[in-house]
PyMOL commands that place a pseudoatom at each C-alpha (Angstrom):
pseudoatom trace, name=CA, resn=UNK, resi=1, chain=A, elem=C, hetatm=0, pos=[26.272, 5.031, -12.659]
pseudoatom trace, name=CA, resn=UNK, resi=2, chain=A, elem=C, hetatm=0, pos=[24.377, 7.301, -15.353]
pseudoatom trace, name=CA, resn=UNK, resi=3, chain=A, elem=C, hetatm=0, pos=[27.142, 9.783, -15.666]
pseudoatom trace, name=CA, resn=UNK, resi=4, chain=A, elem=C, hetatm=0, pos=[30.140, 7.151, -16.465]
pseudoatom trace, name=CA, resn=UNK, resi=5, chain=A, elem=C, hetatm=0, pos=[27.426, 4.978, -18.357]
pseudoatom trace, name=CA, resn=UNK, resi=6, chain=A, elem=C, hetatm=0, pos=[27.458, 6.690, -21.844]
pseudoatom trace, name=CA, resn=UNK, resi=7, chain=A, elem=C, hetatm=0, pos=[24.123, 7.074, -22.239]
pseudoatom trace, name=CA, resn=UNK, resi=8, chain=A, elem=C, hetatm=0, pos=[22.463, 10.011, -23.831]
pseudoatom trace, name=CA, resn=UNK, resi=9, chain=A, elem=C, hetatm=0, pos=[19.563, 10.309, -22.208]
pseudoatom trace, name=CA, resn=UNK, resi=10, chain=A, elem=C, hetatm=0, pos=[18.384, 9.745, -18.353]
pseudoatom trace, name=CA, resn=UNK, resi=11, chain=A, elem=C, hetatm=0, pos=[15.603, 11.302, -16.666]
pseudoatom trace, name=CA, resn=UNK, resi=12, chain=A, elem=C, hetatm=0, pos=[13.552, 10.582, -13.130]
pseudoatom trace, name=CA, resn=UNK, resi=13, chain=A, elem=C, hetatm=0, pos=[9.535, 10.720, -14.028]
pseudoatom trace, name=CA, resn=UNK, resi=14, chain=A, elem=C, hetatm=0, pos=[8.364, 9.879, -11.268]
pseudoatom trace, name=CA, resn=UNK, resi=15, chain=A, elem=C, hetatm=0, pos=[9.418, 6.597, -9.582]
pseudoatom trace, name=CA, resn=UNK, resi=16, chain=A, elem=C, hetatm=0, pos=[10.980, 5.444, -12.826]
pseudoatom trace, name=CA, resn=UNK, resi=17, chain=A, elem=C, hetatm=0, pos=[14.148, 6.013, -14.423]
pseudoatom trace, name=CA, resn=UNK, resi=18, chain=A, elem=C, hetatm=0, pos=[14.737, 6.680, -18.335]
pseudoatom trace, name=CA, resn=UNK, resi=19, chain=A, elem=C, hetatm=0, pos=[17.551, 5.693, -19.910]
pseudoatom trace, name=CA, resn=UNK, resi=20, chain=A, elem=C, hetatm=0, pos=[18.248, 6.018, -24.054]
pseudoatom trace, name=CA, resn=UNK, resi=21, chain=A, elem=C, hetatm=0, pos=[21.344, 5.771, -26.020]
pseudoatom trace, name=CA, resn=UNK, resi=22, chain=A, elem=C, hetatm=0, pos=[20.610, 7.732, -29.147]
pseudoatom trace, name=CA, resn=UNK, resi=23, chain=A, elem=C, hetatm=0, pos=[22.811, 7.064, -31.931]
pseudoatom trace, name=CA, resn=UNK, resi=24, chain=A, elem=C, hetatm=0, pos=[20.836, 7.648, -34.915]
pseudoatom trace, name=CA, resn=UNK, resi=25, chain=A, elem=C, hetatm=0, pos=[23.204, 5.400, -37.590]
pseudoatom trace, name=CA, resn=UNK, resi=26, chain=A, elem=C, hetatm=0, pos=[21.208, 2.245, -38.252]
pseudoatom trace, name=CA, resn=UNK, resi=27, chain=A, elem=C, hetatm=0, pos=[24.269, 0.203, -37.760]
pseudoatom trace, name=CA, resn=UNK, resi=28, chain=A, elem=C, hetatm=0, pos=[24.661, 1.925, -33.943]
pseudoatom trace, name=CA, resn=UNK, resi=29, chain=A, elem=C, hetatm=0, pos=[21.766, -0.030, -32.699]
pseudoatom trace, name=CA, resn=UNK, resi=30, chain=A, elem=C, hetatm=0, pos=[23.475, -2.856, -30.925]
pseudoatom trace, name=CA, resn=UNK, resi=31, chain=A, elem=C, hetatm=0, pos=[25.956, -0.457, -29.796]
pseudoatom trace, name=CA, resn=UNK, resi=32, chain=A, elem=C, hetatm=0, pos=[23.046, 1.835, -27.876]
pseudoatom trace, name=CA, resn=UNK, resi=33, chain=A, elem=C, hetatm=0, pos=[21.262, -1.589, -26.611]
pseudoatom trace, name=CA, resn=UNK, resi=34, chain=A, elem=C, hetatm=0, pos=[24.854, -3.000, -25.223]
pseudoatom trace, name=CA, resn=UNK, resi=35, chain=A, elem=C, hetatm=0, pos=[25.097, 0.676, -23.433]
pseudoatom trace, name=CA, resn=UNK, resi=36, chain=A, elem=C, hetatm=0, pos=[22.605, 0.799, -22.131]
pseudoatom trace, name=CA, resn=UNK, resi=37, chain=A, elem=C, hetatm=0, pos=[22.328, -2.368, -20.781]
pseudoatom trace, name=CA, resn=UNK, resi=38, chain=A, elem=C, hetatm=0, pos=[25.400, -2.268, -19.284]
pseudoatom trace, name=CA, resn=UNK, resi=39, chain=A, elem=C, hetatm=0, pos=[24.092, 0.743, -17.594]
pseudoatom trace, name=CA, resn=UNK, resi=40, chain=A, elem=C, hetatm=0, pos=[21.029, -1.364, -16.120]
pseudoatom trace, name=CA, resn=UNK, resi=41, chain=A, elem=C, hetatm=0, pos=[23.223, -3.952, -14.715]
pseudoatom trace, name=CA, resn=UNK, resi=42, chain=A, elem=C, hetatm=0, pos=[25.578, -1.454, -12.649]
pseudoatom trace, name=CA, resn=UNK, resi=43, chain=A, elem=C, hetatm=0, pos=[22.438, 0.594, -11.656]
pseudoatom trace, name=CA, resn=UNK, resi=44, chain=A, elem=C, hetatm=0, pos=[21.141, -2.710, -10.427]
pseudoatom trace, name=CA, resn=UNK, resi=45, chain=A, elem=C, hetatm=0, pos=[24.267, -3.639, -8.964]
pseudoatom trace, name=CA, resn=UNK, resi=46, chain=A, elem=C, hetatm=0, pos=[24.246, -0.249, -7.315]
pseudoatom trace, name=CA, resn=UNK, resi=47, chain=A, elem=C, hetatm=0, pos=[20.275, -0.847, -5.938]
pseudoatom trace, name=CA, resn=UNK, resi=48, chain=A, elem=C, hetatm=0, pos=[21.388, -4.335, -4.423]
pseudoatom trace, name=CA, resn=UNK, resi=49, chain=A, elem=C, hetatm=0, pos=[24.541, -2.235, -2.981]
pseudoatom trace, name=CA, resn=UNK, resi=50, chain=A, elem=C, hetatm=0, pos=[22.225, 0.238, -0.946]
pseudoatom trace, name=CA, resn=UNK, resi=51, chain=A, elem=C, hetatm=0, pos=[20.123, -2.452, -0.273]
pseudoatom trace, name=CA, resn=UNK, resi=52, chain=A, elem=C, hetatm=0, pos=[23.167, -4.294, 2.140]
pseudoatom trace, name=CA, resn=UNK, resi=53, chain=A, elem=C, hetatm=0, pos=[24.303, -0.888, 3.186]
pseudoatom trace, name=CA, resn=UNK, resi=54, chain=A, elem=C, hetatm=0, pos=[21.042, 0.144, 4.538]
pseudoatom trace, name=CA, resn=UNK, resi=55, chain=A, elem=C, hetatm=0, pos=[19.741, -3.130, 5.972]
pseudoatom trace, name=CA, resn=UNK, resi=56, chain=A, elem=C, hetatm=0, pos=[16.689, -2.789, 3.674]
pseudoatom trace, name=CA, resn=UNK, resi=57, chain=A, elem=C, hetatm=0, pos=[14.810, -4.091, 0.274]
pseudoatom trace, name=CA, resn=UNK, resi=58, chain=A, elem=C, hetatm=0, pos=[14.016, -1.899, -2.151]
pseudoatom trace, name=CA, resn=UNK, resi=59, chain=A, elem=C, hetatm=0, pos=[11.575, -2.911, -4.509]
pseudoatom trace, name=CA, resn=UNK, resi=60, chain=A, elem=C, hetatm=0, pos=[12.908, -2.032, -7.556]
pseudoatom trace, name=CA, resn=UNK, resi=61, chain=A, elem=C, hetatm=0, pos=[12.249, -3.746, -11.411]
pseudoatom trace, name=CA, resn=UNK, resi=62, chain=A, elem=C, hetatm=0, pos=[14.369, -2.996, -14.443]
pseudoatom trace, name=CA, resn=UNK, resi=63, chain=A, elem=C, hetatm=0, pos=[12.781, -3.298, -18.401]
pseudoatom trace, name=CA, resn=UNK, resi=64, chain=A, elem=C, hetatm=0, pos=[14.922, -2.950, -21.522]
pseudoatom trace, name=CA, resn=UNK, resi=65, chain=A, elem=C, hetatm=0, pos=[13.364, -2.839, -25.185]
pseudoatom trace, name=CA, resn=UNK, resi=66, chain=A, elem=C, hetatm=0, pos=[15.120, -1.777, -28.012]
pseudoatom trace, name=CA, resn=UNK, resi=67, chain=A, elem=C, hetatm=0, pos=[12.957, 0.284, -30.829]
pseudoatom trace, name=CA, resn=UNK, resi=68, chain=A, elem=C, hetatm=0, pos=[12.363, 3.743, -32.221]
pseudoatom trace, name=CA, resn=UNK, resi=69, chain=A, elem=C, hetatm=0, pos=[11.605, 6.312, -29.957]
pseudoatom trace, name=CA, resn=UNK, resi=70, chain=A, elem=C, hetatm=0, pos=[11.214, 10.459, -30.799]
pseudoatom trace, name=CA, resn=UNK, resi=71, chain=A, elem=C, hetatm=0, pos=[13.436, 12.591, -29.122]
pseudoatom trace, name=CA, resn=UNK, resi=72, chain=A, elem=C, hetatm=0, pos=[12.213, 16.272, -29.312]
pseudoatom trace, name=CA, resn=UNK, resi=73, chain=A, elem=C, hetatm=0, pos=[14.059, 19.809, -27.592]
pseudoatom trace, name=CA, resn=UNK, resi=74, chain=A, elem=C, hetatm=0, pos=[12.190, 21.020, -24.670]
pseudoatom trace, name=CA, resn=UNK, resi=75, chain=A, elem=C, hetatm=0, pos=[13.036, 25.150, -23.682]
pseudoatom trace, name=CA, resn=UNK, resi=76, chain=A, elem=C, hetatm=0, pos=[15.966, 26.956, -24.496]
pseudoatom trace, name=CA, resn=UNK, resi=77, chain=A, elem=C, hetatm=0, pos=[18.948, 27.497, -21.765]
pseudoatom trace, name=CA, resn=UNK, resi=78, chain=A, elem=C, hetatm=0, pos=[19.651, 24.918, -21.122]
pseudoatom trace, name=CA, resn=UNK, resi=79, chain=A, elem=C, hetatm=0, pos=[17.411, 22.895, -23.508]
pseudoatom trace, name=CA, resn=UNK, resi=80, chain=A, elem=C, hetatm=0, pos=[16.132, 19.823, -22.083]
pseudoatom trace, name=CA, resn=UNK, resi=81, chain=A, elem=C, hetatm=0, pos=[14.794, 16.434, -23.921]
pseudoatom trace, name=CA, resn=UNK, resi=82, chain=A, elem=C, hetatm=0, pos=[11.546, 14.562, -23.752]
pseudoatom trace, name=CA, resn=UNK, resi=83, chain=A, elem=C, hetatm=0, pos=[11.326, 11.026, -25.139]
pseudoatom trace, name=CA, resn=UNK, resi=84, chain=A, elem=C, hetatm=0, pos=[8.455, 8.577, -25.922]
pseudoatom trace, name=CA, resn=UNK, resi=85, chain=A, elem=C, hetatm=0, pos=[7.506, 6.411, -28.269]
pseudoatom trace, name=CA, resn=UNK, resi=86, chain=A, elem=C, hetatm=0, pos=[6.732, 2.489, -28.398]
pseudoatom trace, name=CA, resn=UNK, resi=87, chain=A, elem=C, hetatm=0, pos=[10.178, 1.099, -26.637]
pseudoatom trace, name=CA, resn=UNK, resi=88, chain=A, elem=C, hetatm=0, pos=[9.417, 3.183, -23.955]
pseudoatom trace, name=CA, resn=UNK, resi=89, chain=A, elem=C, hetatm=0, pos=[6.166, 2.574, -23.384]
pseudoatom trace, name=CA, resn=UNK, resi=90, chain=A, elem=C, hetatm=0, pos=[6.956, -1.055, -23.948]
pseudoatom trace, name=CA, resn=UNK, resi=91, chain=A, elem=C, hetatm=0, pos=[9.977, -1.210, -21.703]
pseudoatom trace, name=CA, resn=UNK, resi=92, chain=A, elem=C, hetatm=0, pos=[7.437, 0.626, -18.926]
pseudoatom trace, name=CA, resn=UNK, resi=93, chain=A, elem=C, hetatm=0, pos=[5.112, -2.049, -19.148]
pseudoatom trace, name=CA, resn=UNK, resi=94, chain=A, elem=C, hetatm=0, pos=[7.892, -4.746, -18.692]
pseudoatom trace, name=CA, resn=UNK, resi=95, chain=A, elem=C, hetatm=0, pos=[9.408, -3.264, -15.879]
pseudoatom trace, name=CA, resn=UNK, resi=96, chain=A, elem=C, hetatm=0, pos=[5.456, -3.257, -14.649]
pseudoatom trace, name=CA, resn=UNK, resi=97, chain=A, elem=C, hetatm=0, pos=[5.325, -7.330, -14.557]
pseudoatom trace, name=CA, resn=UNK, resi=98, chain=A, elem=C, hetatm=0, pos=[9.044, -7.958, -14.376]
pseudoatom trace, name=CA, resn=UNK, resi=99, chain=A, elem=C, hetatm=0, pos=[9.931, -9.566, -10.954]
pseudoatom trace, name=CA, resn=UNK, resi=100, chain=A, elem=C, hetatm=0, pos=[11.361, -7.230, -7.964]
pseudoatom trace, name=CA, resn=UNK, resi=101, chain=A, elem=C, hetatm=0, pos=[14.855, -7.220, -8.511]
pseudoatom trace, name=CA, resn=UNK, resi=102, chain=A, elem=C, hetatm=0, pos=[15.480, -8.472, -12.273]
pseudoatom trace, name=CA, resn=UNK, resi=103, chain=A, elem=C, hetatm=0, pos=[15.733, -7.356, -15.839]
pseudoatom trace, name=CA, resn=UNK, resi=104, chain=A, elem=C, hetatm=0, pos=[13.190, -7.889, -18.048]
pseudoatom trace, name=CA, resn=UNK, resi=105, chain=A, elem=C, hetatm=0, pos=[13.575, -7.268, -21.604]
pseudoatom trace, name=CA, resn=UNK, resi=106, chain=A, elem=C, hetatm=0, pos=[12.506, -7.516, -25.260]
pseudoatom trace, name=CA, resn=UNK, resi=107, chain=A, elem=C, hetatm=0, pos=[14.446, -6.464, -28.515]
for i in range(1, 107): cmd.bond("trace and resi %d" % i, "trace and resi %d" % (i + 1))
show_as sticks, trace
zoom trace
């Protein structure tokens, strides 16, 4: 689902997922929010997917917030990413109280 998505950005910390589109043109933002959450409705198509296929529930909540974020370069071959900032953190906290199974979001 992440590869195909478009998004710029994905990384697992953890038991949570990452995902950021990063177009920095101000007039890109509804652009990045419609990618990526098109990319959080097939990844939660895919969880419900595995969920019939393996006779089991995973417990699983999605959070989407749209907001600046700092992107910085992390080694050198390949260099990697690391990204915070307060749509992260805010989208973390969402996915925290969202119900199992949904999307929770602000923007």
């Amino acid at each position: 689902v992440i590869e195909t998505s478009g998004v710029d950005y994905a990384a697992l910390l953890g038991d949570q997922i990452v995902l950021a589109a990063l177009a920095a043109e101000k007039d890109a933002a509804a652009q990045n929010a419609l990618c990526v959450a098109t990319a959080m409705l097939e990844l939660r198509d895919c969880l419900v997917g595995l969920e019939q296929k393996w006779g089991t529930t995973i417990d699983f909540r999605l959070a989407l917030d749209v907001g600046m974020v700092v992107n910085s370069t992390v080694g050198a071959d390949p260099p990697g990413r690391n990204l915070w900032g307060a749509a992260v953190g805010i989208a973390r906290v969402l996915a925290d109280t969202a119900a199992m199974r949904t999307i929770d979001g602000l923007g």
